[in-house]
C-alpha positions in Angstrom: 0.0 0.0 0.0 0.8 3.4 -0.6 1.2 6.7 1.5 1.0 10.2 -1.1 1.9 13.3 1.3 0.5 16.4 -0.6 2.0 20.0 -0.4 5.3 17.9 0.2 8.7 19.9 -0.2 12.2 18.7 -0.6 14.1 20.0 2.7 17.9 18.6 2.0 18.5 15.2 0.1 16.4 12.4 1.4 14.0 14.9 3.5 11.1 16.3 2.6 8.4 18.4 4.9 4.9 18.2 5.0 2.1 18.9 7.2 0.3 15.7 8.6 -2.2 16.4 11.6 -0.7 14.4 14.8 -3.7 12.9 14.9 -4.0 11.5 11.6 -0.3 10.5 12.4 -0.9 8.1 14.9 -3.1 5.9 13.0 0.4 5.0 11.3 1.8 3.5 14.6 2.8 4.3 17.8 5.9 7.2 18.0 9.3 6.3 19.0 9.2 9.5 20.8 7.0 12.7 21.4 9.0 16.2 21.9 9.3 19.0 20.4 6.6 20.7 17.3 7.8 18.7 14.9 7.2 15.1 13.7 9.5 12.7 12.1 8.4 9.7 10.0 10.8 7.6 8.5 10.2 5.6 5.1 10.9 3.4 2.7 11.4 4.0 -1.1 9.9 7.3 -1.5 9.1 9.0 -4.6 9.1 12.6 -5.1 6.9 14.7 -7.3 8.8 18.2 -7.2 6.7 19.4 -10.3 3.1 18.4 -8.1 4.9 18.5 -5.1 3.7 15.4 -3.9 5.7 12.5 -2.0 4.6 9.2 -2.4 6.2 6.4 0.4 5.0 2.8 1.2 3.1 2.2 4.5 5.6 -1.4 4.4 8.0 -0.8 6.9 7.3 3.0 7.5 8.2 4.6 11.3 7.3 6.8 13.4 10.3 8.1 15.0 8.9 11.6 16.5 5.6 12.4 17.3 5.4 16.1 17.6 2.6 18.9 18.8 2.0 20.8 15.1 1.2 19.5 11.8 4.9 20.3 10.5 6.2 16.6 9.7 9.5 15.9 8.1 9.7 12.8 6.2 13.2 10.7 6.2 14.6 8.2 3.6 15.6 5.2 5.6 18.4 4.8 3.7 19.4 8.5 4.9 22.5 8.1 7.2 21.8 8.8 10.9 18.5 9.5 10.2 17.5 8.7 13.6 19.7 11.6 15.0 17.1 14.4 13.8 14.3 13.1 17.0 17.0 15.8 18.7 17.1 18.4 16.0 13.8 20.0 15.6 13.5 20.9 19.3 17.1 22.2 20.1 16.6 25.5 18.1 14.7 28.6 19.5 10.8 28.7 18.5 11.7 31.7 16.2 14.5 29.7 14.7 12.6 26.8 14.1 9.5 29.0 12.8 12.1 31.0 10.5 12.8 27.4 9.4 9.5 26.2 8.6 9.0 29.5 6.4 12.1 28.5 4.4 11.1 24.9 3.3 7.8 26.5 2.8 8.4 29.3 0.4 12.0 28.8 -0.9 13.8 26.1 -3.4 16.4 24.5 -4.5 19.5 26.7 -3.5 18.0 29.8 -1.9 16.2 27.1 0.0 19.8 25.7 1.7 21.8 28.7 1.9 18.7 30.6 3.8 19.2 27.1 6.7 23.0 27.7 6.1 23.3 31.2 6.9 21.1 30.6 9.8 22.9 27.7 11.3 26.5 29.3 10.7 25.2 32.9 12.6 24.4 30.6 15.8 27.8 28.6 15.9 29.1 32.6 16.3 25.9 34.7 18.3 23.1 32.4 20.2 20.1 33.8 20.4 16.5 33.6 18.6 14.9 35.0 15.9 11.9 37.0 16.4 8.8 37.4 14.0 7.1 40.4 13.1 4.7 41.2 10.0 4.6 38.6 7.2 7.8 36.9 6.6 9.9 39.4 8.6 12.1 38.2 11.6 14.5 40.4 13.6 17.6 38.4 15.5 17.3 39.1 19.7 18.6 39.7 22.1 20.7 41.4 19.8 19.4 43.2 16.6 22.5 43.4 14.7 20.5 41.7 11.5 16.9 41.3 9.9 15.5 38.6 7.3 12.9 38.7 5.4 11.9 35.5 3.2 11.1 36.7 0.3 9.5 33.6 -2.1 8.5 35.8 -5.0 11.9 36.2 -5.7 13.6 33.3 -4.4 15.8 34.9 -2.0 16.3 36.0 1.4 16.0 40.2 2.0 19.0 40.8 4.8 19.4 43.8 6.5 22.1 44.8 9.1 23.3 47.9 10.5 25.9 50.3 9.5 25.9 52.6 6.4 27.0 50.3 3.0 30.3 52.0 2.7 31.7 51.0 6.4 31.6 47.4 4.6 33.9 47.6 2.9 33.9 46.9 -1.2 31.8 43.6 -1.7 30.6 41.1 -4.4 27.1 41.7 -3.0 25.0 44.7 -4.3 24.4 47.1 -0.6 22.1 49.6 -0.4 20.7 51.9 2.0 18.0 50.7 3.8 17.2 53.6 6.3 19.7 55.8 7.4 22.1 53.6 9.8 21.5 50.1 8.3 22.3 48.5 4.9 20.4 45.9 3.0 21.5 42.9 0.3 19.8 40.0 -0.9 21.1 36.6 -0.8 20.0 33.0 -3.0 23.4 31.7 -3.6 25.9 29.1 -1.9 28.2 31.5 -3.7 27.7 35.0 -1.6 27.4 32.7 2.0 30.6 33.5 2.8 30.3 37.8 1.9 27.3 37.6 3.6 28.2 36.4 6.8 31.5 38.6 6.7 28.7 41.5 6.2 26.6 40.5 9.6 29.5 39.7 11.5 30.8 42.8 11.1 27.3 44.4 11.8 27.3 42.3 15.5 31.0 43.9 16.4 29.6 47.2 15.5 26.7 47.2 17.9 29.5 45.6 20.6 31.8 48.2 20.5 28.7 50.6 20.6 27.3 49.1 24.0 30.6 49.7 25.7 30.8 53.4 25.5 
């Protein structure tokens, strides 16, 4: 028997997300677990419709690793290494992290769609914290505001803003402009400007150090 997950999108190779009622959910089994928003299934030989985007698994074998609070589901390829090890990932982030996140695999593709998790998960190793949602897709970093997103799935990028005035920057491979007197904004949707990017914000975070010690 088969298992087709509508609305499905491709999240990294061998993961897709979905949004499955927890309900509905445990009628496939009982959970390995229950933590977190987020549920995990893990299944065998899917097949995925990216045109449709519909994901199509067999019930044979399938698993219930996490059952989580929320309809957001992420489906695993069994033959995914450690798949097992993601139980621990969706509830070890901030709720604005994870929300910021969910908006990603929900409106973004292809590359924009992993360089918008990358840039994420990269500021954190450097500046804990959480990201903080206001109107539509916007989010604002806290405690500190050294850097704004905005998911922008119109044009398959993310809308970055930071503060300082484009020219304390520095010359970059990245088109900054003034956003409002003080801050400076850039778009980002390729692996390629990651690195520029986070140079950009980093630099942004030091400025608003050095600020708070005078």
């Amino acid at each position: 028997m088969q298992i087709v997950f509508e609305s499905a999108a491709s999240s990294s190779p061998g993961i897709w997300l979905t949004h499955v009622p927890p309900h509905e959910l445990r009628m496939l089994g009982a959970p390995s677990l229950s933590r977190g928003n987020t549920s995990i299934l893990l299944v065998q030989t899917p097949a995925f419709d990216e045109e449709n985007e519909r994901l199509t698994v067999l019930a044979e074998g399938l698993t219930l690793l996490n059952l989580g609070t929320t309809n957001r589901t992420l489906v695993v390829d069994a033959k995914l290494q450690d798949a097992s090890a993601l139980v621990a990932g969706p509830s070890s982030e901030a709720p604005g992290d994870r929300e910021y996140r969910t908006l990603v695999d929900m409106h973004l593709k292809g590359e924009a769609r992993e360089v918008a998790h990358e840039i994420l998960t990269k500021i954190r190793e450097a500046s804990p914290g959480d990201l903080k949602r206001g109107e539509r897709n916007n989010f604002s970093n806290s405690p500190s505001n050294f850097w704004y997103v905005i998911v922008q799935p119109r044009t398959q990028c993310l809308s970055i803003t930071v503060r300082g005035e484009p020219e304390t920057f520095g010359t970059s491979s990245l088109q900054l402009v003034t956003d409002r007197p003080g801050f400076t904004r850039f778009q980002l949707r390729s692996s390629v400007d990651l690195d520029e990017a986070l140079r950009i914000i980093h630099a942004s975070r030091q400025k608003g150090i050095i600020r708070r010690r005078y």
